[in-house]
C-alpha positions in Angstrom: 25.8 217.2 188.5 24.0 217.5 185.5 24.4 221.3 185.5 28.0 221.0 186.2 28.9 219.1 183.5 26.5 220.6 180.7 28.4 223.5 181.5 31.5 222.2 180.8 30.8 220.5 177.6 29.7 224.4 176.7 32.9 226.0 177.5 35.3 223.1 175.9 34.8 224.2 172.8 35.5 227.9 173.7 38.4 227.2 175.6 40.4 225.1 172.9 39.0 227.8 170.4 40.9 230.3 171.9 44.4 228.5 172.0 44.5 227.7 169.0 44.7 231.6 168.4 41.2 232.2 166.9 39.0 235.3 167.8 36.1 234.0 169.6 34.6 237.0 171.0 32.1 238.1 168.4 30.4 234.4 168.9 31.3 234.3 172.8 28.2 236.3 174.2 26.3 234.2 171.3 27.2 231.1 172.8 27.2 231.9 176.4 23.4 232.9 176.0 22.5 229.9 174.4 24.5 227.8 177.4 22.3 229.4 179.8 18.9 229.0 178.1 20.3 225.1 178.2 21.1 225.5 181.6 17.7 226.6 182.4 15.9 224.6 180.4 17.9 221.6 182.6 17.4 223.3 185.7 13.5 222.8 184.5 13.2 219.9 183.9 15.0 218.3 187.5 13.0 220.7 189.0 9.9 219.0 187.8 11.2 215.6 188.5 11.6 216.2 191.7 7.9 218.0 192.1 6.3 215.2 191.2 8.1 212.6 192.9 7.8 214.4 196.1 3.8 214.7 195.4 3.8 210.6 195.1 5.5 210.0 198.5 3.6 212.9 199.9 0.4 211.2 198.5 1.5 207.5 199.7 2.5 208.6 203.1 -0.5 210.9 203.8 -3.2 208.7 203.7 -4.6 206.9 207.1 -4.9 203.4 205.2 -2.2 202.7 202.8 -0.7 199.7 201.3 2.4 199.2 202.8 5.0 198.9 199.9 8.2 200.7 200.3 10.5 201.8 197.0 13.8 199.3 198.2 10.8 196.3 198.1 9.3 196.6 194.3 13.4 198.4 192.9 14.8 194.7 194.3 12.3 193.2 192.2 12.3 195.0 189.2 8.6 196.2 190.0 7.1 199.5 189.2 4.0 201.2 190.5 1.0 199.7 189.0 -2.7 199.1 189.1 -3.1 197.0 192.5 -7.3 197.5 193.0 -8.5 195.8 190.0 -9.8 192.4 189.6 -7.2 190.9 187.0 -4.8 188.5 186.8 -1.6 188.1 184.5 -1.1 185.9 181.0 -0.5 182.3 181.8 1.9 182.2 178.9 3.9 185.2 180.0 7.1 184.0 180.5 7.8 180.3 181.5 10.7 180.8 182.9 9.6 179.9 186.5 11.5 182.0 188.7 9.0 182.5 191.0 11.1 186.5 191.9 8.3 188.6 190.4 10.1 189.4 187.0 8.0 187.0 185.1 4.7 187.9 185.3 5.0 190.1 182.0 2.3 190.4 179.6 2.3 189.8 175.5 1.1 192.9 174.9 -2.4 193.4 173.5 -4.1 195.0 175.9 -7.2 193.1 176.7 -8.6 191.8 180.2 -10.6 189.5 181.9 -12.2 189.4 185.1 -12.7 186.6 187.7 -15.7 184.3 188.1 -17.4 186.1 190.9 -20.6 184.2 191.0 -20.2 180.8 192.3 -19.6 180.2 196.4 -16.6 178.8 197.9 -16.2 176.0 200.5 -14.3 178.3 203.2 -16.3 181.0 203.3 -19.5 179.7 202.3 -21.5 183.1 200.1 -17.7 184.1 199.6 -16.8 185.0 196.2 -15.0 182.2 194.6 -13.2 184.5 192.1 -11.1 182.0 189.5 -7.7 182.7 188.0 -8.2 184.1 184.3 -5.8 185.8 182.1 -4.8 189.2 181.9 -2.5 189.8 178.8 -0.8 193.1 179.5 0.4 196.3 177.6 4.1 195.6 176.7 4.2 199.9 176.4 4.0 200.0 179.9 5.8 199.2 183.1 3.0 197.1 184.5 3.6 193.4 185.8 0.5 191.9 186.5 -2.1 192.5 189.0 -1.8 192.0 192.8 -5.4 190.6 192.6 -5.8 187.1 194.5 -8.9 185.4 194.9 -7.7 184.1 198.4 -7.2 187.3 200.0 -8.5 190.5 199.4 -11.4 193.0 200.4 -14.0 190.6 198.5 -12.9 188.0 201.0 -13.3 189.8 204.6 -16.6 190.2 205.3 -17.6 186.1 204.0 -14.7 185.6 206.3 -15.9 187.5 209.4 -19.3 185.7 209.2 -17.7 182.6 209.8 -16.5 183.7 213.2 -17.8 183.4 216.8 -20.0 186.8 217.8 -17.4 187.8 220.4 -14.9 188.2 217.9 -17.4 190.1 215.4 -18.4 192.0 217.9 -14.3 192.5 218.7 -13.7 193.9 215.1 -16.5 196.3 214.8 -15.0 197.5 218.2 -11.4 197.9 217.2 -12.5 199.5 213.5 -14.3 202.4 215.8 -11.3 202.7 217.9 -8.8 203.2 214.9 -11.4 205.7 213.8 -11.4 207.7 216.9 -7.6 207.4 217.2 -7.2 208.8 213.7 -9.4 211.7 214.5 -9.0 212.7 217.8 -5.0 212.0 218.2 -3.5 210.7 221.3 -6.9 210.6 223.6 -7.0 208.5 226.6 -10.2 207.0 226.2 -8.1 205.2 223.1 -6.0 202.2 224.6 -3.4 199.8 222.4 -2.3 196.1 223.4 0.8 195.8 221.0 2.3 192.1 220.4 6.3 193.2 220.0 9.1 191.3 218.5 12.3 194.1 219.2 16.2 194.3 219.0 17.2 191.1 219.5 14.4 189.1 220.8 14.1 185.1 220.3 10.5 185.6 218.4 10.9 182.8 216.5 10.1 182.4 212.5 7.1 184.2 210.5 4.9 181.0 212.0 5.5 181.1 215.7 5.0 184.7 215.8 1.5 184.7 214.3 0.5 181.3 215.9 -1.0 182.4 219.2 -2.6 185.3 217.2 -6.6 184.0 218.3 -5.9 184.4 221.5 -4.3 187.3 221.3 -7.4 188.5 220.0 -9.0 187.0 222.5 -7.1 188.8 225.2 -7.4 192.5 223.5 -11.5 191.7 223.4 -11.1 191.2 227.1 -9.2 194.0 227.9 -11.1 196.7 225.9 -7.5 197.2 223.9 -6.6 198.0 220.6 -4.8 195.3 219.5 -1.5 196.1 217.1 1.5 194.2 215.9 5.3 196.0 215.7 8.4 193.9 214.6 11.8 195.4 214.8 12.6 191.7 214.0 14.3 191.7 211.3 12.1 194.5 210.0 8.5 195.8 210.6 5.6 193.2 209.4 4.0 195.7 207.4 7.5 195.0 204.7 5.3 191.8 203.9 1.6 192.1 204.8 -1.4 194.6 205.2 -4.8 194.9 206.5 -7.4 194.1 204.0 -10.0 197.4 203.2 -12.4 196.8 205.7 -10.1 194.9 207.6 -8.9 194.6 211.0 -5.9 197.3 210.5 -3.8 195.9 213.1 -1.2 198.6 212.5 0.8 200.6 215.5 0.0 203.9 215.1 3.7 206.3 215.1 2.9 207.6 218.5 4.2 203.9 219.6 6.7 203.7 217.7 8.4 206.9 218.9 8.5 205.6 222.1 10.0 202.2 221.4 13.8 201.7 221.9 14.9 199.6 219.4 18.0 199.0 220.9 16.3 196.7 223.9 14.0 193.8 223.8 10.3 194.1 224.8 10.9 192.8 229.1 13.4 196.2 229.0 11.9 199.2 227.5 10.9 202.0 229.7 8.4 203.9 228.1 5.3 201.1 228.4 5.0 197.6 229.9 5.5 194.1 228.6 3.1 191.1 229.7 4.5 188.1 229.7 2.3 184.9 229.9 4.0 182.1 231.1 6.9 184.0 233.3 7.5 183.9 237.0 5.0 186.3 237.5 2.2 185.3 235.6 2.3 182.4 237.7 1.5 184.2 241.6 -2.2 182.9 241.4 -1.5 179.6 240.1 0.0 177.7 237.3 -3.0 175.9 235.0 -3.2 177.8 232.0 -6.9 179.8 232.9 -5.0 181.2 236.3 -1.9 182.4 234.5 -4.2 184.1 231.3 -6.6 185.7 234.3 -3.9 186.9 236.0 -2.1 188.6 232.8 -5.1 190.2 231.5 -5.9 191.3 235.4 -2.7 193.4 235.1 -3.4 195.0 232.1 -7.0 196.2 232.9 -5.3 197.7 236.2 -3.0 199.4 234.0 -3.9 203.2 232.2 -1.4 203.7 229.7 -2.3 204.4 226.5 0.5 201.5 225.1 1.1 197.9 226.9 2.4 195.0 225.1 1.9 191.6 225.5 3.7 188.0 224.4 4.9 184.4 225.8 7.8 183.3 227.7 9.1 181.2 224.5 7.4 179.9 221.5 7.1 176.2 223.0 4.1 174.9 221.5 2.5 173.7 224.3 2.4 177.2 226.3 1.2 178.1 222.5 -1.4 175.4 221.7 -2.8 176.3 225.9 -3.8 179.3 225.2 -5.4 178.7 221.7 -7.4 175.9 223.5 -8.8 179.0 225.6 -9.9 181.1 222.7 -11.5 177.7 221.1 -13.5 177.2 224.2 -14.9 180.8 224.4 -15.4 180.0 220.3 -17.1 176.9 219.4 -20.7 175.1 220.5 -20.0 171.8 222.4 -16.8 170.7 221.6 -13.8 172.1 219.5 -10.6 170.7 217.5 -8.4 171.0 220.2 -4.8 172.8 219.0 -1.6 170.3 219.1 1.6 170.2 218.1 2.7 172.7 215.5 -1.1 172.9 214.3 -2.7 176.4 213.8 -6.5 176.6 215.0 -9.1 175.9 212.3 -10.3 179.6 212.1 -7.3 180.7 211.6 -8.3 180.5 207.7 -10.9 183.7 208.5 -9.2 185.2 210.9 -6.1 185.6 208.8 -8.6 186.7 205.8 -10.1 189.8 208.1 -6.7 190.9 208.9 -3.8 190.2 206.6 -3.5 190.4 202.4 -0.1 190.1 200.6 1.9 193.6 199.8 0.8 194.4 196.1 4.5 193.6 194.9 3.8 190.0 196.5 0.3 189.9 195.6 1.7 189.9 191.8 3.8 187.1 192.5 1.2 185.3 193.8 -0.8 185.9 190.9 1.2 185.0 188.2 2.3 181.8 189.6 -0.9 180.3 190.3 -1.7 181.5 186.9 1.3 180.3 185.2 1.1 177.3 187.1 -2.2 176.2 186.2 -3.5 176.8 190.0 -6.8 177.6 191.0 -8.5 178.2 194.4 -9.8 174.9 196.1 -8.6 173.0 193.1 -5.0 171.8 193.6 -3.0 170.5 196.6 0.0 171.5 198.5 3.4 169.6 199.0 5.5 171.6 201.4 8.8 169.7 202.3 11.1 171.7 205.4 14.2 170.2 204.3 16.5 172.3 206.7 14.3 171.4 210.0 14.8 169.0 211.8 18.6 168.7 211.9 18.8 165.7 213.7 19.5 163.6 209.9 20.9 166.5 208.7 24.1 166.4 211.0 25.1 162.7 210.1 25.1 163.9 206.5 26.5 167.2 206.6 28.8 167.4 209.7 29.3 170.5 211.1 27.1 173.0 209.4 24.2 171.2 209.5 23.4 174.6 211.8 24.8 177.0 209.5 22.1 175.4 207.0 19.2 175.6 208.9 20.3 179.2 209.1 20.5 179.1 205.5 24.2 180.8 205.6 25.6 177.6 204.1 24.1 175.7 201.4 25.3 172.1 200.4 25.4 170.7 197.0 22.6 168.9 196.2 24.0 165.6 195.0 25.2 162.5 196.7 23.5 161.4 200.0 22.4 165.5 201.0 19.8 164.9 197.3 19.1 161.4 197.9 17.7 162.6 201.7 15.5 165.3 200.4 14.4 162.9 197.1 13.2 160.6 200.1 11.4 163.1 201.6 9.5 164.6 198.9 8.8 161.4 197.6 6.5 160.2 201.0 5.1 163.8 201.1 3.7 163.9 197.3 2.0 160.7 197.9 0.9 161.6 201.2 -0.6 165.1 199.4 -2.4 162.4 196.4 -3.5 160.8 199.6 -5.5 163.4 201.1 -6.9 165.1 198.2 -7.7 161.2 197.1 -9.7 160.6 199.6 -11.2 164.3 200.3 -12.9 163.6 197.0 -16.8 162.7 196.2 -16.9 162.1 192.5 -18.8 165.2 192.1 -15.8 167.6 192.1 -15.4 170.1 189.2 -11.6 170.1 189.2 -11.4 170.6 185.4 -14.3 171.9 184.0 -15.9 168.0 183.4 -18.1 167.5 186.4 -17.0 163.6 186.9 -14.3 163.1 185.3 -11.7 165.0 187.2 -8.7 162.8 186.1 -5.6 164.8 186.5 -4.5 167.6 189.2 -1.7 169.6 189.9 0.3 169.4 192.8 1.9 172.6 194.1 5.4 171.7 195.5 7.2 173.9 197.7 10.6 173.8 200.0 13.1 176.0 201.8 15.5 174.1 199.8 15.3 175.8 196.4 17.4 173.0 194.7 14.8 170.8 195.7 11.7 172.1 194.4 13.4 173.1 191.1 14.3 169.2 190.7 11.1 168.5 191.4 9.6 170.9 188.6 12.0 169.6 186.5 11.5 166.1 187.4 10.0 162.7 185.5 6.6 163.1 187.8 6.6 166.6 186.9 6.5 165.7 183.3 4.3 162.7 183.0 2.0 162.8 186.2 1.4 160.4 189.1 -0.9 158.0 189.0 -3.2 157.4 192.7 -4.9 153.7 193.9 -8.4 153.4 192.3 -10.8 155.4 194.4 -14.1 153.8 195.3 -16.0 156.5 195.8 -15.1 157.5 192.6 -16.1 154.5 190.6 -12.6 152.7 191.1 -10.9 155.8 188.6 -7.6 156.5 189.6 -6.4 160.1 189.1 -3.6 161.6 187.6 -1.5 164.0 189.5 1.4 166.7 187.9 3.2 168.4 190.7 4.2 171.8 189.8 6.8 174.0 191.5 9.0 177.6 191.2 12.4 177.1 189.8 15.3 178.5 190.7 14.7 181.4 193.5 17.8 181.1 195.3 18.3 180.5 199.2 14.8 180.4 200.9 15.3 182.6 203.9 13.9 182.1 207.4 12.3 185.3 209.7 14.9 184.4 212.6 18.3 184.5 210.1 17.9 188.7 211.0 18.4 189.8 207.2 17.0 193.0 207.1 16.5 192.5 203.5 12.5 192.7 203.3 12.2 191.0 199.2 14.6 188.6 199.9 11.3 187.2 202.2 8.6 187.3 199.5 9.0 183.2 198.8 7.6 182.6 201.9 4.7 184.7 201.9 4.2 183.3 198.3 4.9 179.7 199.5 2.5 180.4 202.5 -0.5 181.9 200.9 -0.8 179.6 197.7 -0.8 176.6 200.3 -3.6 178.7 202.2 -5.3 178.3 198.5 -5.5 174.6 198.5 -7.8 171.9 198.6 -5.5 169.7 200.7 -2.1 170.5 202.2 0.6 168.1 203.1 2.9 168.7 205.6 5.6 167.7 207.8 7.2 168.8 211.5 7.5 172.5 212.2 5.3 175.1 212.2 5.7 176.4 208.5 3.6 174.0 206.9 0.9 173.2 209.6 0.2 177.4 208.8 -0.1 177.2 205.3 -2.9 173.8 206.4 -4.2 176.1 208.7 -5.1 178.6 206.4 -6.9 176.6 204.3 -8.8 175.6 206.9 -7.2 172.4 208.0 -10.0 170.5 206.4 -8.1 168.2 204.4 -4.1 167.4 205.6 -1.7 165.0 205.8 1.5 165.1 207.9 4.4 163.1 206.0 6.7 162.9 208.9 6.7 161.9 212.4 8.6 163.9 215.3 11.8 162.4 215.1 11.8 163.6 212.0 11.4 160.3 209.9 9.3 160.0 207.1 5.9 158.0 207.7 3.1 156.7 205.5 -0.6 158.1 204.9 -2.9 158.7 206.0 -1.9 158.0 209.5 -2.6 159.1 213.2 -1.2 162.9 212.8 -3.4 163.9 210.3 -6.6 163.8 212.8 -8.5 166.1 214.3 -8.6 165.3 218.3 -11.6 166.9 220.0 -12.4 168.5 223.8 -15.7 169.1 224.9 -16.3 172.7 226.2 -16.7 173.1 229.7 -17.0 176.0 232.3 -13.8 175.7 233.5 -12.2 176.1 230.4 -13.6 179.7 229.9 -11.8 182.7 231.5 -13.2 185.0 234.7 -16.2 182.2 235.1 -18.1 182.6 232.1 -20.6 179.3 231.5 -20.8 177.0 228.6 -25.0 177.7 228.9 -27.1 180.2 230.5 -29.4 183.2 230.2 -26.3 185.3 228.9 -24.9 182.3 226.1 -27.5 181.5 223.0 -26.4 178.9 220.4 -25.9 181.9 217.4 -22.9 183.3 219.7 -20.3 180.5 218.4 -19.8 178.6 215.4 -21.0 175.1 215.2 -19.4 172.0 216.9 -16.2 171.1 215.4 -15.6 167.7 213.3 -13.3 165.4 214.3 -12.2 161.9 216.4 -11.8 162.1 221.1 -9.1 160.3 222.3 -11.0 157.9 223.8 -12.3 156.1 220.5 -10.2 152.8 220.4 -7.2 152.8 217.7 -9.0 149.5 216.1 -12.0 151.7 214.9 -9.6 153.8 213.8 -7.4 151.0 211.7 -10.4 149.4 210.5 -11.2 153.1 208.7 -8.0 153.2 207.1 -8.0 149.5 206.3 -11.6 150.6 204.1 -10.4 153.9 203.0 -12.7 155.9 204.9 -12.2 159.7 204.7 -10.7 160.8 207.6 -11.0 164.4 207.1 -14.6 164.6 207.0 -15.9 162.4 210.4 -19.5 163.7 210.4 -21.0 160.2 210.6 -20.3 159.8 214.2 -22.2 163.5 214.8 -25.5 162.7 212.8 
């Protein structure tokens, strides 16, 4: 195009020359030699355009281990290539215009840079680096947007993560890191086997939280069955869109031999070229139907099976199929007893496990980045609100008729005024204070929250919603602007505390995994959302899955659940927020393994969980919140 119409802009002149009746031909040969040396020159140029950006997607596709960011990701967010290894972190004065999209993490433009804190240890990880958010002030020359760097997740983060895991599992991912190896040399060998967990075509997989949920046992299984284990979504679009492995990670990648045998047109239960597994169906169940039976039976199947490619999933995402399962990978995990799973609630290790295998995308990483920085928000310092305002509908349809569905879908969304904004006001009211609650009573006196060992008076509060109207009223909001104040605290000398919830204005309808929009950046909120709550001292939550994942990866040491599963509103702390223990036993281990014995020494899992048995009467349990007690940390009942 460009060649076409130079030319013509050359020959215009000629042509109206020459009608006018003037001799052109002396200057014709002139002119058409100069035309062509332009031409050329031209032709240059787009050649060399086109050299070098074949050489970058050559480069990014070539390597083994690659960061999986595609061009339609960082164009729909304004983002360009940029430095995602180093250890900085954007301006906190960047741009306050709180949009939370990734376009406002620009710096002011004098070049200099700070690196984290990497000297003190964290509570998670215990030697892990606890890296704090400084500034990076960028170089307004360039195209750059901040860093991807997160203290959270990251390389620095995986092998402090993998130290805090049961020996079965270490063991698991020095295993699977060999495998990739050999796969990556040697090709398609069969010594080299995959167990890949599918979500394809048109499968009910459920949201970004269901999916992952049962992910320990997974593990658990693959470990079993000598597999490789992988992950490949069709579903709205491939996993990788939003998350990779960490460098010296688990890569948890299918390698392209898979996918060129997946039809995407049909759901896991129909394809052809390898089987599905499914734990909980019809067939699962021919040796019995408690859940060590149907698991043993399943994995039985697999190990009789050769192929280089099986996959592997559940019947449905009911959470009690779900929460079975993850009981059986606590049992093979933990000394003594274990936090048993329940309800929506993602296993405690799911804070290390998630570290060894998943990090954001860089584009997400920078948003990350510059709103914790923005923000205010440092690692282990700050809690998290999360409010699912479109879940449960059961409210919703007395107040919004008819499309209370299309809501939840998020392909209608209601004005937020009248009774719809008084509803959500209500709930996010009930969850701050819940989230003051917990990080209230999580507290010692001796924390360091802002830089005065003692006197730790004021905290922000990191809000977050799929209703986008919501958290930009509450960012907006009187609280926002002149705090919350808690009860007096006696642990901390009867000081009450100050809290400032902060949230991300203004990012538009909050999209859910199962709505099928095959538009990956239109998904980066809830990575963002997810991730920062993963970051937090305490998380408060309510029904659902989303929230009890962002608690889970930070370890579900300190939480509070703000409504009940009817979907009203409840006071904290309260019942929810505990930790419910189950002794380990023999026959809660798969293909009769033993609790103790020559084979099992203490080192192999990680120390007895924390937490309350259902036996211990409900009046002990009153009479603790009557006092104030700290219900998150129960260790005097273990001494």
């Amino acid at each position: 195009i460009i060649l076409i119409k130079t030319k013509r802009k050359l020959k215009i002149p000629l042509i109206e020359r020459k009608t006018m009746g003037i001799d052109t031909t002396a200057n014709r040969r002139t002119s058409e030699k100069a035309a062509s040396r332009q031409m050329k020159f031209v032709l240059f140029v787009c050649l060399l355009a086109i050299a070098v950006i074949m050489l970058e997607h050559r480069s990014l596709r070539s390597a083994i281990y690659v960061a999986a960011v595609y061009d339609d990701d960082i164009d729909a967010l304004g983002f360009r290539n940029g430095d995602d290894g180093g250890a900085k972190v954007v301006d906190s004065n960047s741009n306050e215009n709180g949009n939370g999209n990734g376009n406002d993490e620009e710096g002011d433009g004098n070049g200099e840079e700070k690196k984290p804190n990497d000297n003190s240890s964290n509570n998670a990880d215990g030697d892990a680096l606890q890296a704090r958010q400084k500034t990076e002030k960028g170089d307004a020359n360039n195209n750059e947007k901040g860093s991807s760097y997160i203290t959270m997740y990251g390389e620095h983060r995986v092998q402090p993560a993998i130290k805090q895991l049961p020996k079965w599992l270490r063991d698991y991912f020095v295993w699977h890191q060999a495998q990739v190896a050999n796969y990556n040399t040697n090709g398609n060998s069969h010594s080299t086997k995959y167990l890949a967990l599918t979500c394809i075509s048109n499968e009910r997989c459920g949201g970004f939280s269901d999916r992952l949920r049962a992910l320990p046992f997974f593990l658990l299984a693959a470990a079993k069955v000598d597999r490789i284990l992988c992950i490949y979504w069709t579903n709205p679009f491939g996993l990788e869109h939003l998350l990779q492995p960490p460098k010296g990670g688990m890569d948890w990648r299918c390698p392209p031999e898979f996918d060129a045998i997946v039809d995407k047109s049909k759901p896991s239960s129909m394809q052809k070229n390898f089987t599905y597994y499914e734990f909980y169906d019809r067939n699962s169940r021919r040796n019995g139907s408690n859940d060590i039976a149907i698991a043993e039976t399943v994995l039985r199947d697999i190990r009789g099976n050769n192929a280089t490619f099986v996959s592997m999933g559940t019947v449905d995402q009911d959470f009690n199929k779900i929460n079975s399962l993850n009981n059986i990978f606590n049992a093979h995990s933990y000394q003594d007893r274990y936090s048993a799973a329940s309800k929506w609630f993602h296993v405690d290790l799911s804070e290390h496990i998630h570290r060894v295998l998943f990090e954001p995308i860089p584009v997400i990483g920078r948003m990350i980045n510059g709103t914790m920085t923005r923000l205010g928000l440092v690692e282990n310092e700050y809690t998290s609100v999360h409010v699912r305002a479109r879940y449960p509908t059961r409210h919703l349809k007395g107040i919004l008729g008819e499309n209370y569905n299309n809501h939840d879908s998020g392909h209608y969304t209601p004005s937020f005024e009248g009774k719809f904004k008084d509803y959500l006001l209500s709930l996010a009211s009930n969850a701050i204070k819940c989230g003051v609650f917990a990080d209230r009573d999580s507290s010692d006196g001796n924390d360091n929250h802002n830089g005065d060992k003692g006197h730790n008076d004021s905290r922000p509060i990191y809000f977050s919603s799929d209703s986008s109207d919501l958290s930009s009223y509450i960012a907006s909001s009187y609280i926002a602007n002149n705090g919350l104040l808690s009860d007096k605290n006696e642990k901390l000398n009867d000081r009450a505390m100050m809290y400032h919830p902060v949230s991300i204005k203004d990012r538009g309808t909050i999209k859910h995994l199962v709505g099928g929009d095959r538009d990956h950046a239109g998904y980066y909120p809830i990575i963002e959302d997810l991730f920062i709550m993963g970051g937090s001292r305490c998380v408060s939550h309510g029904i659902g899955s989303f929230g009890a994942f962002g608690a889970g990866l930070a370890g579900n040491r300190c939480r509070a659940v703000h409504r009940d599963w009817r979907a009203n509103s409840i006071d904290c702390p309260n019942m929810n927020q505990l930790h419910w223990l189950a002794n380990v036993t023999d026959d809660a281990l798969l293909f009769g393994e033993k609790v103790s014995g020559d084979n099992v020494t203490a080192n192999e899992r990680v120390p007895p969980a924390k937490g309350y048995f259902y036996s211990e009467t409900n009046e002990w349990l009153n009479k603790c919140f009557q006092t104030g007690c700290n219900l998150n940390e129960p260790e005097a009942r273990f001494a």
